[in-house]
Every structure is written in structure tokens, then in C-alpha cells.
Backbone and ligand atoms as CSV (ligand in chain L), in Angstrom:
chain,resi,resn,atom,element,x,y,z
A,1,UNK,N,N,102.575,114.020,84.951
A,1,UNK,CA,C,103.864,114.674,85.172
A,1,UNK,C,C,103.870,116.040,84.511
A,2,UNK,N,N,104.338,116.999,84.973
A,2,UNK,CA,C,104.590,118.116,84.744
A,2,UNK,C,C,105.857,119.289,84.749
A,3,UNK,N,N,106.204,120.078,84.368
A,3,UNK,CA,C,107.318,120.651,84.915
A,3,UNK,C,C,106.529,122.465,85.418
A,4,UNK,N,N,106.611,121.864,86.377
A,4,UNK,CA,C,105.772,123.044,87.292
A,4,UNK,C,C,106.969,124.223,87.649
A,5,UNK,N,N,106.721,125.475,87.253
A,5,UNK,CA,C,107.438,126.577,87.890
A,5,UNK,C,C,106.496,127.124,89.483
A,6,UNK,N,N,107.104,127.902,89.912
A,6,UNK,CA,C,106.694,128.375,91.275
A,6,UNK,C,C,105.431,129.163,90.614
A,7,UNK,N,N,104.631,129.737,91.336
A,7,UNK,CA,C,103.392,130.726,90.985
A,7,UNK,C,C,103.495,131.349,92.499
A,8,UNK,N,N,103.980,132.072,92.599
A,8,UNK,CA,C,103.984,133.299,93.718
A,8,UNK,C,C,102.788,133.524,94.251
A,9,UNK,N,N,101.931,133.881,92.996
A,9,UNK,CA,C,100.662,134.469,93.570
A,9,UNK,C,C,99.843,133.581,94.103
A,10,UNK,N,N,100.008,132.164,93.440
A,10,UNK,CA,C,99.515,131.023,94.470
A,10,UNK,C,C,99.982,130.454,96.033
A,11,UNK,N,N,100.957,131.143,96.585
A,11,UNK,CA,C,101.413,130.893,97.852
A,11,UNK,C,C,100.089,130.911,98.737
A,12,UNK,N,N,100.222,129.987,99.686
A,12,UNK,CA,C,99.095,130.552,100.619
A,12,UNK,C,C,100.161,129.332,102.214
A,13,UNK,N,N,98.960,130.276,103.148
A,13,UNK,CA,C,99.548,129.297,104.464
A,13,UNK,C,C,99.700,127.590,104.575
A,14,UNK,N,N,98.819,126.975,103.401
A,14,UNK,CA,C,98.807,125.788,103.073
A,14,UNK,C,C,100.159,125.322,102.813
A,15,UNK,N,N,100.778,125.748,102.217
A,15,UNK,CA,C,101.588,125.546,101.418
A,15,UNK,C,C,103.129,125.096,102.348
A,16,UNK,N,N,103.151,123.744,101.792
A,16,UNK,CA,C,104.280,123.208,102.386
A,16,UNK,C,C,106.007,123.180,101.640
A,17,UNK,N,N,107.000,124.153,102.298
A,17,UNK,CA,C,108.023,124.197,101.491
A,17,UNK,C,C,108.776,123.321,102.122
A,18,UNK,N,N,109.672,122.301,101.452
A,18,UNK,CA,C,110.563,122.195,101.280
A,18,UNK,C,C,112.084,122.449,100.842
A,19,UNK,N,N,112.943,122.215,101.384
A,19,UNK,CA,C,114.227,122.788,100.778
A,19,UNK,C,C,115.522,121.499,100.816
A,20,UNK,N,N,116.102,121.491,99.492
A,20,UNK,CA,C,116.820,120.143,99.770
A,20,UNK,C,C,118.135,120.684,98.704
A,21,UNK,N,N,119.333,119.859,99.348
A,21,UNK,CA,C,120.253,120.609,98.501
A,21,UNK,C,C,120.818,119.465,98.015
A,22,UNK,N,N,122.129,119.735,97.213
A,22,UNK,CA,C,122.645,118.450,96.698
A,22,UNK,C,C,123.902,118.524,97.217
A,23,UNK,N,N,124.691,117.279,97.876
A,23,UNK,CA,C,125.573,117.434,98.458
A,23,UNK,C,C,126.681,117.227,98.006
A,24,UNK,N,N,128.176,118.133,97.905
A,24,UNK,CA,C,129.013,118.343,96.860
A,24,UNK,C,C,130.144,116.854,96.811
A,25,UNK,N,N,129.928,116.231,95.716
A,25,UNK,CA,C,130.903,115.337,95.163
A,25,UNK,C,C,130.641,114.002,95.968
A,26,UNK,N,N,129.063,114.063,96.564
A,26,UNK,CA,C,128.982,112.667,97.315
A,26,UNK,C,C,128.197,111.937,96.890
A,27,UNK,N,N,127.251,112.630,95.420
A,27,UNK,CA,C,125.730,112.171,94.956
A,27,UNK,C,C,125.100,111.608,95.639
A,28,UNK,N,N,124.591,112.864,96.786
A,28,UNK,CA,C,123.309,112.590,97.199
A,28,UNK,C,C,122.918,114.197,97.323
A,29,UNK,N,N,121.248,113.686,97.974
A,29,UNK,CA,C,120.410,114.777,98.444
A,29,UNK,C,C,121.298,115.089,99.822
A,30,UNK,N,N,120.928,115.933,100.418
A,30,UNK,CA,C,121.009,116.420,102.087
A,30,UNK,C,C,119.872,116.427,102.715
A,31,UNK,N,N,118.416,116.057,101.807
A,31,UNK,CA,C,117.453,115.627,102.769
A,31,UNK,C,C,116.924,114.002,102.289
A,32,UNK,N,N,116.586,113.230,103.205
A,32,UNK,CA,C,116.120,111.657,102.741
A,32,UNK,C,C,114.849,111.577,102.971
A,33,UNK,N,N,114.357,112.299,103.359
A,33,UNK,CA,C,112.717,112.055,103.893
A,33,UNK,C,C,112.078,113.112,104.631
A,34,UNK,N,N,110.423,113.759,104.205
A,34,UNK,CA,C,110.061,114.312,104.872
A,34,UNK,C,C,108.679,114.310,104.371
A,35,UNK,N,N,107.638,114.321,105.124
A,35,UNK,CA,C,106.185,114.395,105.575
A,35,UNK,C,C,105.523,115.416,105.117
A,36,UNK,N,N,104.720,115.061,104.202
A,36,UNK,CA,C,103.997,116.004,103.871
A,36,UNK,C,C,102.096,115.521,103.964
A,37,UNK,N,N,100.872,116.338,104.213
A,37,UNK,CA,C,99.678,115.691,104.102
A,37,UNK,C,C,99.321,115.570,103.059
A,38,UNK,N,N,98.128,114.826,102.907
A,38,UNK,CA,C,97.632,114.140,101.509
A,38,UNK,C,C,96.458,115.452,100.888
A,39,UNK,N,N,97.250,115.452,99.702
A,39,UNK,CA,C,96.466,116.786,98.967
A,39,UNK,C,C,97.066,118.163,99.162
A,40,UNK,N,N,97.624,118.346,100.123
A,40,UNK,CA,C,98.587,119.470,100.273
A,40,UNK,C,C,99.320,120.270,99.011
A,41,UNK,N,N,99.813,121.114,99.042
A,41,UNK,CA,C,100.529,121.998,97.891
A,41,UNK,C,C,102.062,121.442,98.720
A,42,UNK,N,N,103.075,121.438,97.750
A,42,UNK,CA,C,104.041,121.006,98.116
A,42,UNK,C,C,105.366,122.003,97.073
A,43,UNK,N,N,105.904,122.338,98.372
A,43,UNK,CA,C,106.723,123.031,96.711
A,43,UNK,C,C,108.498,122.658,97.232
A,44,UNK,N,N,109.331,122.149,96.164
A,44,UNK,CA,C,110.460,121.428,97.001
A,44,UNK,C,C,111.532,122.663,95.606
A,45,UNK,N,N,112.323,123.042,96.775
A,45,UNK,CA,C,113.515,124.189,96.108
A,45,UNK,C,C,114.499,123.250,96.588
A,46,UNK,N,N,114.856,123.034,94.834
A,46,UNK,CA,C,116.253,121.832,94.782
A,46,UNK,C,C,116.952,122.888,94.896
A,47,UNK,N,N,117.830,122.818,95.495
A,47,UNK,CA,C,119.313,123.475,95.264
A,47,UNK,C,C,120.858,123.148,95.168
A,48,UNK,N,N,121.115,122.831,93.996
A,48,UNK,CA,C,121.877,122.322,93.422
A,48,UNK,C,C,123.504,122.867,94.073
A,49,UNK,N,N,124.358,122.345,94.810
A,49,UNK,CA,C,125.246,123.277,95.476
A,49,UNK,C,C,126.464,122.236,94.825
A,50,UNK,N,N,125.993,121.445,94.033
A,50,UNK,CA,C,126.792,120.102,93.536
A,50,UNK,C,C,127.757,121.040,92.277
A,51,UNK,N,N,128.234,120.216,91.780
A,51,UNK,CA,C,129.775,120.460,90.332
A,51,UNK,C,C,128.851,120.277,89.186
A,52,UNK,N,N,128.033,119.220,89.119
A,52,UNK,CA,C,127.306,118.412,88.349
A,52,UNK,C,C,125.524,118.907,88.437
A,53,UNK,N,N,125.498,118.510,86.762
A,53,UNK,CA,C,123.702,119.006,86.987
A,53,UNK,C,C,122.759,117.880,87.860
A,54,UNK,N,N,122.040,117.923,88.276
A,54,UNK,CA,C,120.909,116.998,88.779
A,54,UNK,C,C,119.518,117.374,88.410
A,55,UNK,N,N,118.410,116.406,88.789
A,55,UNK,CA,C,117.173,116.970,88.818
A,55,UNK,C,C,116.987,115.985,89.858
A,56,UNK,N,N,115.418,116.143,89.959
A,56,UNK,CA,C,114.448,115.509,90.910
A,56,UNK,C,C,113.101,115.388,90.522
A,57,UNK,N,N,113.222,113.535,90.548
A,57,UNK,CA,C,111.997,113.062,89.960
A,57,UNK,C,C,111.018,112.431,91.164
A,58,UNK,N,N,109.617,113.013,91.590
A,58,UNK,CA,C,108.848,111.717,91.993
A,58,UNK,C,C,108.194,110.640,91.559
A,59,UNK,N,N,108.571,109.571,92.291
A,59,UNK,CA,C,108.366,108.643,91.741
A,59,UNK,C,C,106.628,107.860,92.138
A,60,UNK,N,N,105.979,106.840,92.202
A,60,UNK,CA,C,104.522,106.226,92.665
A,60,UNK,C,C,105.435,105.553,93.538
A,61,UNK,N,N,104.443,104.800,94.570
A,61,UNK,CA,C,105.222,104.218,95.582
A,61,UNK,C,C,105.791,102.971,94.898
A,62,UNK,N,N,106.663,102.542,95.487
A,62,UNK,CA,C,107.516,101.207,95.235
A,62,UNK,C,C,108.185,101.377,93.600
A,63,UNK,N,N,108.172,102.392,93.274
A,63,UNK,CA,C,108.712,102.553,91.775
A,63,UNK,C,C,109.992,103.114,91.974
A,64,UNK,N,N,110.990,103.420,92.713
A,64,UNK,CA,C,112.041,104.134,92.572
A,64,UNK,C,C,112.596,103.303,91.589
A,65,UNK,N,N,112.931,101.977,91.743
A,65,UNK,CA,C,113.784,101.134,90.663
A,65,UNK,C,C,113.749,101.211,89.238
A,66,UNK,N,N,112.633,100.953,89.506
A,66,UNK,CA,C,111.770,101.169,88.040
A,66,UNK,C,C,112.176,102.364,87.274
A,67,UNK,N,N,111.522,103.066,87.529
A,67,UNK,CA,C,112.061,105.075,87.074
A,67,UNK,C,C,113.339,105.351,86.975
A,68,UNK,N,N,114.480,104.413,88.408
A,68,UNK,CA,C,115.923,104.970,88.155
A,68,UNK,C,C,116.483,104.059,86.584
A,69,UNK,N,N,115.999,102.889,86.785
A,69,UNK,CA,C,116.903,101.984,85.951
A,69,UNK,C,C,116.360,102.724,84.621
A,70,UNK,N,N,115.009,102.998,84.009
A,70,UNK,CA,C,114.430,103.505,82.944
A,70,UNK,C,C,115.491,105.107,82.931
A,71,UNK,N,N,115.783,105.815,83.862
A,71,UNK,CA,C,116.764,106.923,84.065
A,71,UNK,C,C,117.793,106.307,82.995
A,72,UNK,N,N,118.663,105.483,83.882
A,72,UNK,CA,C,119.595,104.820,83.296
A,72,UNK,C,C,120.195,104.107,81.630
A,73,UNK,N,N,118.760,103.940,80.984
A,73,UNK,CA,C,118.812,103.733,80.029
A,73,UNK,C,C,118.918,104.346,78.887
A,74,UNK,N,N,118.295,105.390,79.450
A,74,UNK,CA,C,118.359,107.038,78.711
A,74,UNK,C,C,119.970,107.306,78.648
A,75,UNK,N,N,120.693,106.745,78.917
A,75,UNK,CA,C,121.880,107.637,78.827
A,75,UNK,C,C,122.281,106.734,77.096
A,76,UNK,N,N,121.812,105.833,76.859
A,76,UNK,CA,C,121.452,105.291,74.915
A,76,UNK,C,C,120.365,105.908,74.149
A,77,UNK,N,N,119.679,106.793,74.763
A,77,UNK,CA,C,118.785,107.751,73.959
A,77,UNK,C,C,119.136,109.076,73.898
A,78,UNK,N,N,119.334,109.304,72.359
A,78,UNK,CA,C,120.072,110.361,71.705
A,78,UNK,C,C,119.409,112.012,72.132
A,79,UNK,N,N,118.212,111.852,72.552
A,79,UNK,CA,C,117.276,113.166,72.859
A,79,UNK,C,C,117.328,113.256,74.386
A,80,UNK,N,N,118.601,112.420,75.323
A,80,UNK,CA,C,118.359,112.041,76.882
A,80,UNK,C,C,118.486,113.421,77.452
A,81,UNK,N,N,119.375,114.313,76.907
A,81,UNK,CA,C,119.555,115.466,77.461
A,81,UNK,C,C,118.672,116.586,77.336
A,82,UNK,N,N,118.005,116.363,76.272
A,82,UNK,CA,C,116.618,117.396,76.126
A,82,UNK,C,C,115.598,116.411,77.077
A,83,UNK,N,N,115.594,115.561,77.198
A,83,UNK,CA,C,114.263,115.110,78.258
A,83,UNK,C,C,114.952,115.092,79.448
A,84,UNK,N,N,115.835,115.858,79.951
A,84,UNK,CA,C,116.415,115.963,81.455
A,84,UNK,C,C,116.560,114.397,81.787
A,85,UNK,N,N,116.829,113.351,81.178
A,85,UNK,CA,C,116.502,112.398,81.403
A,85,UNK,C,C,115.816,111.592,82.540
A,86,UNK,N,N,114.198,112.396,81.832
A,86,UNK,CA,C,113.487,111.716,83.304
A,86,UNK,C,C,112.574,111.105,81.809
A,87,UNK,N,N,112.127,109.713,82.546
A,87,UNK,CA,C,111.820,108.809,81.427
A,87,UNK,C,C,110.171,109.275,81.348
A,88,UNK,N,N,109.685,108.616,80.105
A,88,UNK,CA,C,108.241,108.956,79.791
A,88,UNK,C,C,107.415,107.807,80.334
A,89,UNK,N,N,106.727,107.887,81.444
A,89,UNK,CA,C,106.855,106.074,82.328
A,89,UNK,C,C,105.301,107.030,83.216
A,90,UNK,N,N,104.164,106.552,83.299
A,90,UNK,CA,C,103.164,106.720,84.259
A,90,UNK,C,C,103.571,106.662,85.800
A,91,UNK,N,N,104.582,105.915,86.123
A,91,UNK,CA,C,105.209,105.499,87.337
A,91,UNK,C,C,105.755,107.500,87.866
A,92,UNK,N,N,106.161,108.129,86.770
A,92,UNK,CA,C,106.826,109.308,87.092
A,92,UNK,C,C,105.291,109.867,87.775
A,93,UNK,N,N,105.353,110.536,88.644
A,93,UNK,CA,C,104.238,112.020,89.273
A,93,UNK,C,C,105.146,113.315,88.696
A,94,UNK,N,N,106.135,113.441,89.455
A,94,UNK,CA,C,106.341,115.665,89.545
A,94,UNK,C,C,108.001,115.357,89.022
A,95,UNK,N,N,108.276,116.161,88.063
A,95,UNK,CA,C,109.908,116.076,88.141
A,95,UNK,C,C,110.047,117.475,87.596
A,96,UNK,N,N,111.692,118.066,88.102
A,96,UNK,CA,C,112.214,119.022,87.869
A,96,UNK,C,C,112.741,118.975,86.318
A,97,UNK,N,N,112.925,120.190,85.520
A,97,UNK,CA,C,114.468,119.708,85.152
A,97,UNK,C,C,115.820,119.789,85.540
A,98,UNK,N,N,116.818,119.450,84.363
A,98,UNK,CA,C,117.772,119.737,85.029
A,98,UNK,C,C,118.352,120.667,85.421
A,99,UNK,N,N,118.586,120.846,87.099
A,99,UNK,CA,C,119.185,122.173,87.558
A,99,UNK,C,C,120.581,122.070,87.854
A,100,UNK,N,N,121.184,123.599,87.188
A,100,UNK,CA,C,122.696,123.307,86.870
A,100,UNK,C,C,123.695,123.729,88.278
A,101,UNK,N,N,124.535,123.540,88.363
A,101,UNK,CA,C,125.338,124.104,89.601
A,101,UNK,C,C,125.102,125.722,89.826
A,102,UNK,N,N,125.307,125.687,91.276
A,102,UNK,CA,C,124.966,127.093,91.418
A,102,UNK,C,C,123.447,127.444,91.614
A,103,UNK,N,N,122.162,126.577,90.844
A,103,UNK,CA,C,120.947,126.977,90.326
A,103,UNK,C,C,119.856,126.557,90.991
A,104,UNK,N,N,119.174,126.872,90.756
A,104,UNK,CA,C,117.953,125.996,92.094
A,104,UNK,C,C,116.740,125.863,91.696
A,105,UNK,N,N,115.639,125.326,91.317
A,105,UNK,CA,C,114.490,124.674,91.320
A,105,UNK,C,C,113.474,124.919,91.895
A,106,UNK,N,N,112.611,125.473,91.522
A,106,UNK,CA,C,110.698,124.751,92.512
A,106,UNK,C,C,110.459,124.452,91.670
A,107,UNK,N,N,109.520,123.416,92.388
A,107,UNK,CA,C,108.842,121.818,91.736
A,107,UNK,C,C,107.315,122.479,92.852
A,108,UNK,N,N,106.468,122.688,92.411
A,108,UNK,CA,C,105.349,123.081,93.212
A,108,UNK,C,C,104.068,121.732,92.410
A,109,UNK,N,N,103.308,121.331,93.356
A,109,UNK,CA,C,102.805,120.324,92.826
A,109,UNK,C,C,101.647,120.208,94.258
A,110,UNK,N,N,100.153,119.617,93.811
A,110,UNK,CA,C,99.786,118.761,95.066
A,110,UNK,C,C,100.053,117.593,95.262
A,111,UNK,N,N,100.547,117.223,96.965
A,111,UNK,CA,C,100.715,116.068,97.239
A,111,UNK,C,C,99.869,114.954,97.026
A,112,UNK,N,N,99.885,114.090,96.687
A,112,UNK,CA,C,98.931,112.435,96.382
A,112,UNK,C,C,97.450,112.460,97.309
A,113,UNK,N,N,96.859,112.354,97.161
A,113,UNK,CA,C,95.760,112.113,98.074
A,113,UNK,C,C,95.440,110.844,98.613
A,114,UNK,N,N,96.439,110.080,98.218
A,114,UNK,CA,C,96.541,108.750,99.049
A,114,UNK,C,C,97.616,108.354,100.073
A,115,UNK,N,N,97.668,108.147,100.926
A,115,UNK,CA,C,98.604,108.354,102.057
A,115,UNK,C,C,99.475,106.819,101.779
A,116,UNK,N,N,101.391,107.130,101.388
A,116,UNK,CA,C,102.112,106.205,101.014
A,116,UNK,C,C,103.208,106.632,101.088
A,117,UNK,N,N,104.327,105.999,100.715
A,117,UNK,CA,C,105.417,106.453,101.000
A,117,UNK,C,C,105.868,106.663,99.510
A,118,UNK,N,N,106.531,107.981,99.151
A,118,UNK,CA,C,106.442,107.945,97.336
A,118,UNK,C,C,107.963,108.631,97.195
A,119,UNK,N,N,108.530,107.882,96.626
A,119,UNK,CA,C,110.130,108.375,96.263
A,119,UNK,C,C,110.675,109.219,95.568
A,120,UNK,N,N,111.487,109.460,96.059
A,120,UNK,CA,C,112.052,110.688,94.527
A,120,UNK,C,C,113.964,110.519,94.467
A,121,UNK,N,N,113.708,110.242,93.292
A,121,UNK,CA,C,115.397,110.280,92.861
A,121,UNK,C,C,115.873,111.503,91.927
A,122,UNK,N,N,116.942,111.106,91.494
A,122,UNK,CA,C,117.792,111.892,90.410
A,122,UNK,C,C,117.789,110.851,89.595
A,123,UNK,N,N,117.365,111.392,88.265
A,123,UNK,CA,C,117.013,110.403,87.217
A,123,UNK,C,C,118.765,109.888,85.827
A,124,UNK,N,N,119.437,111.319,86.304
A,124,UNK,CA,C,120.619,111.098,85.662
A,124,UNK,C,C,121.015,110.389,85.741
A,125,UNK,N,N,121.895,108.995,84.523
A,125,UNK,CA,C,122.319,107.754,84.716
A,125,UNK,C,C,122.944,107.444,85.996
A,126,UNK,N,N,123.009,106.472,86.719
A,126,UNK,CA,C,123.950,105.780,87.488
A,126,UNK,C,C,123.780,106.892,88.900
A,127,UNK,N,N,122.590,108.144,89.006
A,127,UNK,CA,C,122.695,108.148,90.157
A,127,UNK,C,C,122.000,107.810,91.184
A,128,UNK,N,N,120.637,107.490,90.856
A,128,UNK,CA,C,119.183,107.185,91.542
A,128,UNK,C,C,119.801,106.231,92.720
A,129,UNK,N,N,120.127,105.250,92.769
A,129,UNK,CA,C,120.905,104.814,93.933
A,129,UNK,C,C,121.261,105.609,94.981
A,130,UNK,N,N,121.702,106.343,94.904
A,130,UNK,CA,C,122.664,107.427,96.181
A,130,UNK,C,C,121.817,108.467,96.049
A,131,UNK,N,N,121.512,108.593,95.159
A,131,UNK,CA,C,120.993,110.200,95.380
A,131,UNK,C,C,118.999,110.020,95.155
A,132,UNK,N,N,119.093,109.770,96.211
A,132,UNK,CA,C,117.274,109.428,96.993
A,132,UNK,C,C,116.949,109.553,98.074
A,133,UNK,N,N,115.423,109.750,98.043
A,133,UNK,CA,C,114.873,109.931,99.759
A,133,UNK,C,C,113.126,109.451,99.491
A,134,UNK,N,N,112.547,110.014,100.627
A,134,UNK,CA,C,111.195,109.235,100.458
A,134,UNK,C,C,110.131,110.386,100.692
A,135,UNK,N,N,109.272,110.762,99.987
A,135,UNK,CA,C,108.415,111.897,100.542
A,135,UNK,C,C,107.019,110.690,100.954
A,136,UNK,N,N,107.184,110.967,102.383
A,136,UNK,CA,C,105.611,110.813,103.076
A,136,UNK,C,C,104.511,111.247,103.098
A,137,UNK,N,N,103.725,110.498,102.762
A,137,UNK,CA,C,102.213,111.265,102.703
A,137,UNK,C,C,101.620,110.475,103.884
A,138,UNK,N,N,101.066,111.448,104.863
A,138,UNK,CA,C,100.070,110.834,105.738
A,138,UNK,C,C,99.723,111.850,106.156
L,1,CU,CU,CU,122.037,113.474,90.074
């Protein structure tokens, strides 16, 4: 896991953008799923259009639960807000921090080289539920 900023000078035609916003007062994303190839550069611009901060965590496949509920628990750990509360868990791959209203995010990362279906939530207590989607690798 990392907290990856954009690198400009690394753009190339490879490079798969994404763009996903947060949708106001409904906690969720505005995108649930989208395809990306295995090994690819991936770069996802959260854009936070929400009241409330969010981030965006990926998760390994079949781990969303896992990662959200560990999210969740963090809201009893006193340092939750300096760790954007995205938990310290191998299950995590790529997460943002938290981006504030108004503010927006790249998360630039390569995609998995194993072709699966790999999740990504908002790790802030009580929202990983609603506010999720699935990034495809194939
Ligand atoms: Cu959130």
C-alpha cells in the first residue's frame, strides 16, 4: 500500500484514467465498476463533490468486508484520523487519503497482474457499505 501522488511526467498512452466522484449526501461513489487490464497504470481522480471527507481504498479480491469492518473499528483508535482511517491490513493494495470537499485525488498505481474482481471502498466508519464499487481486472 502506498499513497501515490500523480507523476505527470510518467503519463504515457498506457495509462488508464479514471474519474469517480462522490455523490452529494447519498454516500456513495457515482462510479460502481470499471475494467481495467492486468498490469496496466491506473490512475483514479476521486473527486470529492460530497459535504463530508472521504477516501478510497483498494481492497484484494473478496476482502471488501474485511477492510470496511477493520475501517470501522478505527473510529476507537485515537490516531484514526491521521491514518485516514484506512487500516494497516495486507488485504489493503492502493488507498487515497482523505480528500476533503471541494478536493480531488490521484491514486496512480499498477493494476494487479492477476485478473479478479478487486474492490474499493471508503474506509471512513459506517460507510464502506454504500459507498463501493468493483475495479476489474481482465
Ligand atoms: Cu466515505
Amino acid at each position: 500500500m502506498a499513497w501515490n501522488a500523480a507523476d505527470p511526467l510518467k503519463t504515457s498512452s498506457d495509462v488508464k484514467i479514471i474519474r469517480i466522484k462522490t455523490i452529494r449526501e447519498a454516500m456513495k461513489y457515482d462510479l460502481n465498476a470499471f475494467t481495467v487490464s492486468p498490469g496496466q497504470t491506473v490512475q483514479i481522480i476521486l473527486e470529492n463533490t460530497d459535504a463530508i471527507e472521504h477516501n478510497l481504498v483498494v481492497t484484494r479480491p473478496g476482502m471488501r468486508k474485511k477492510v470496511g469492518k477493520a475501517g470501522d473499528a478505527m473510529m476507537k483508535d485515537e490516531k484514526g484520523t491521521e491514518k485516514n482511517y484506512v487500516p494497516s491490513l495486507p488485504e489493503v493494495m492502493f488507498a487515497t487519503p482523505f480528500v476533503n470537499p471541494g478536493q480531488s485525488f490521484t491514486l496512480t498505481f499498477k493494476a494487479p497482474a492477476k485478473a479478479g474482481d478487486y474492490p474499493y471502498i471508503c474506509t471512513f466508519p459506517g460507510h464502506w457499505t454504500l459507498m463501493n464499487g468493483v475495479m476489474h481486472v481482465k
